[in-house]
VOTORDO-168254 format. One record per residue (C-alpha): chain; x, z, y. Coordinates in steps of 0.02 Angstrom, whole numbers, plus 50000, padded with zeros to 5 digits. Example, Ala and Ser with C-alpha at 12.3 -4.5 7.8 and 13.67 -1.06 7.14 Angstrom:
2
R   c       x       z       y
R   A   50615   50390   49775
R   A   50684   50357   49947
***
This chain:
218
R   c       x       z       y
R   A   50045   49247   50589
R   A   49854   49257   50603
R   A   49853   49367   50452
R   A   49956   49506   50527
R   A   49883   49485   50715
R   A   49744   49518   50611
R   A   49822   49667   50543
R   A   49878   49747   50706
R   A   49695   49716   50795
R   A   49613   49824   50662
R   A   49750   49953   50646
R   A   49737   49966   50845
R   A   49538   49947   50841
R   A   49504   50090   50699
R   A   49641   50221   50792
R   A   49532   50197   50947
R   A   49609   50035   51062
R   A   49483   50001   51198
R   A   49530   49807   51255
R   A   49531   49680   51115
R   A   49615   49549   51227
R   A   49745   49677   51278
R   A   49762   49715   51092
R   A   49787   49536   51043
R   A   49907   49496   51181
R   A   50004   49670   51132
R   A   50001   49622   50960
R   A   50091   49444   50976
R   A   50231   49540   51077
R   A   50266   49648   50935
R   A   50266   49526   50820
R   A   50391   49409   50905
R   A   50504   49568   50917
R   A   50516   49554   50711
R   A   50549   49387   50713
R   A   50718   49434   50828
R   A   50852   49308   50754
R   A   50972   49440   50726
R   A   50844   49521   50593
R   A   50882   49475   50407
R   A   50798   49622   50293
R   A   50697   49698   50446
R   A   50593   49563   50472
R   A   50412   49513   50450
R   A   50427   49502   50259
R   A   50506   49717   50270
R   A   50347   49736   50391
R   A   50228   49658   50274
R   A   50284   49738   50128
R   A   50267   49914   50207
R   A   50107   49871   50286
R   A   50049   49818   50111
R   A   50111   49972   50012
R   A   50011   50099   50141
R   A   49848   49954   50106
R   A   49849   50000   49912
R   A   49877   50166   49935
R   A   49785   50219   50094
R   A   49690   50342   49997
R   A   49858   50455   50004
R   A   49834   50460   50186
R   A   49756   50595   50324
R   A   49740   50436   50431
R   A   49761   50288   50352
R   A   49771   50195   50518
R   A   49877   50302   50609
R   A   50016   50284   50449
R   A   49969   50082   50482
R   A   50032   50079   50677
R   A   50156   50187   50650
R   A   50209   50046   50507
R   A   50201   49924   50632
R   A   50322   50005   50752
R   A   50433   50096   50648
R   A   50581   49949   50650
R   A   50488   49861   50801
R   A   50651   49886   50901
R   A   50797   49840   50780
R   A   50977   49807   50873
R   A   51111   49837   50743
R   A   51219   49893   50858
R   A   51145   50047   50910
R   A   51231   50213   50881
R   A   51111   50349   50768
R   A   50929   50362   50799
R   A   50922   50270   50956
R   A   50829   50114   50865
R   A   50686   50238   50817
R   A   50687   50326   50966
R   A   50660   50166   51059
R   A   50525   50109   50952
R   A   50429   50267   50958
R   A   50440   50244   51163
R   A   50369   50076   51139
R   A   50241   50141   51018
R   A   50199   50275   51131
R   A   50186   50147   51298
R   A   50100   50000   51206
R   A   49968   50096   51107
R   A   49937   50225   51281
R   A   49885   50064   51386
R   A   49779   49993   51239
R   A   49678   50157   51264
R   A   49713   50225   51097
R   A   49682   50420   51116
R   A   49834   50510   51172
R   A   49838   50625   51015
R   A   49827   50476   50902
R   A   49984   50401   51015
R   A   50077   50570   50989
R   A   50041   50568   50806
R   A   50101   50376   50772
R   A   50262   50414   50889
R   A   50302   50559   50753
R   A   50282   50457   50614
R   A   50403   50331   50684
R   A   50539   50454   50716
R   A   50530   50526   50545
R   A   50596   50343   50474
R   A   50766   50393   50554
R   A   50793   50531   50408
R   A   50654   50500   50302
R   A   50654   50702   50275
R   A   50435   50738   50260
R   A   50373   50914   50257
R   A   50293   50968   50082
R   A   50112   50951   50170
R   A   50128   50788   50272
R   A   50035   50662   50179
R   A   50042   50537   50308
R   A   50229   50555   50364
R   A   50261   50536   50155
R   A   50157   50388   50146
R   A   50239   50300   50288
R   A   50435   50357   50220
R   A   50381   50306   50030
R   A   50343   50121   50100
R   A   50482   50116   50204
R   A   50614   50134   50066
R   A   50493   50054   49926
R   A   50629   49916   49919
R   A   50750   50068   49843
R   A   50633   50040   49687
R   A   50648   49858   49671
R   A   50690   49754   49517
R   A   50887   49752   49528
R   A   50886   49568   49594
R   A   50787   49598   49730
R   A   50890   49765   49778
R   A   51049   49685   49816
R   A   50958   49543   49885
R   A   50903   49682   50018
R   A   51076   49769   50022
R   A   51140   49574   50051
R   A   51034   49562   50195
R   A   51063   49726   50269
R   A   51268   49662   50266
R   A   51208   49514   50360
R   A   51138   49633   50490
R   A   51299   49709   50539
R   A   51417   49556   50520
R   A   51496   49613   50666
R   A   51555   49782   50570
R   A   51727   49754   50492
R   A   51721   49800   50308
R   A   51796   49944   50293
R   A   51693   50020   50423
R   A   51534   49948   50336
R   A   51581   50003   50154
R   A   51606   50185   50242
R   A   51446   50194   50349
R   A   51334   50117   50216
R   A   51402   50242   50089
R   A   51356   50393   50213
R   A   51184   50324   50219
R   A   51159   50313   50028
R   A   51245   50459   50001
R   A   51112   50561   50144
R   A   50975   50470   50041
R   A   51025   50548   49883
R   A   51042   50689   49949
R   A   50851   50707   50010
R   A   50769   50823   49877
R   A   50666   50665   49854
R   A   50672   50454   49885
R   A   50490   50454   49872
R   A   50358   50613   49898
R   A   50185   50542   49866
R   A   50178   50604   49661
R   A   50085   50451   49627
R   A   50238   50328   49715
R   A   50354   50459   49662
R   A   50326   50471   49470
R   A   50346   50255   49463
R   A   50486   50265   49612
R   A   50598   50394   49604
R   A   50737   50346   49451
R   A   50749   50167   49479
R   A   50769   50186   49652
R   A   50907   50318   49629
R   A   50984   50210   49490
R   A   50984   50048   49599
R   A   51058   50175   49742
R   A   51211   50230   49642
R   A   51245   50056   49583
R   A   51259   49997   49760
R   A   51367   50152   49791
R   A   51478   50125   49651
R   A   51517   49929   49708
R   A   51554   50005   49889
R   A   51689   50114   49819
R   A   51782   49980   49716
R   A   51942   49931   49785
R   A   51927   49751   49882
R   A   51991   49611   49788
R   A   52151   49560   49875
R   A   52141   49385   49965
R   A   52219   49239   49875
***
């Protein structure tokens, strides 16, 4: 956990927070909302991963630490049970409260609360490098080694336990099926020449095991 207070602090501190105490204290809160029990993909590990893609590829970036804050908030409220984009429109108001009374600039607070809303869609216009940045390392897990991909899709299940089948297989296929319908997964070219076809072929496998017929019980 001192790693990724770490993290925060310097995000915070390079996008212009005024009150390292405040920072630190600010920082702890967020974290403990990842660790929420109810969390089994986005958790700390999801965070880190993100937080580590925009790291190796910051060069991509406008503002490097404005795509790093917005990383940290874009899941930072998480309640399965919420209907749309109310999760990300909740975490953008608590990006947009937390980062204002840190001191961070209030264009730099407006520009991390966009970034967070775009993770409800994940559509990026042709010229935002950050918003593409921040998208690309949100669904880098569509590109993983098939394992790991329905290790994620297992955990996102586990998320919405209380959803009945049914209704799961039918909501989770609308979301694939919106996600391969964006002209791209992944719009970075760099991320997007290495991404793009294995996360679309790990997409369509998941989609093709959510259309099989349910083996009958016993």
């Amino acid at each position: 956990m001192v790693e990724l207070l770490d993290r925060f602090r310097a995000a915070a501190r390079d996008a212009g927070a005024t009150s390292d105490p405040d920072t630190t204290r600010a920082g702890e809160k967020v974290i403990v909302r990842w660790r929420e029990p109810h969390r089994h993909y986005h958790t700390l590990a999801h965070l880190t991963a993100v937080l580590d893609v925009v790291d190796q590829h910051a060069d991509l970036a406008a503002r490097a630490d404005v795509v790093r804050l917005a990383a940290w908030f874009h899941d930072a409220v998480y309640d399965p049970r919420a209907a749309g984009d109310a999760n990300e429109r909740d975490s953008a108001a608590l990006a947009e409260s937390v980062l204002t009374g840190l001191g961070v600039p209030t264009p730099t607070v407006a520009e991390v609360r966009r970034l967070v809303l775009l993770t409800a869609g994940h559509a990026v216009a042709a010229d935002d490098r950050d918003g593409a940045l921040l998208c690309d390392a949100d669904l880098a897990v569509l590109a993983a080694p098939p394992a790991r991909y329905e290790r994620y899709a297992a955990a996102i299940r586990r998320e919405y336990a209380h959803v009945p089948e049914p209704a799961f297989r039918a909501g989770r296929t609308a979301v694939l099926t919106n996600l391969l319908a964006l002209p791209a997964l992944f719009r970075s070219p760099p991320l997007a020449s290495r991404w793009e076809e294995p996360a679309r072929d790990n997409v369509r496998r998941e989609l093709a095991t959510l259309t099989e017929e349910p083996e009958n019980a016993g």
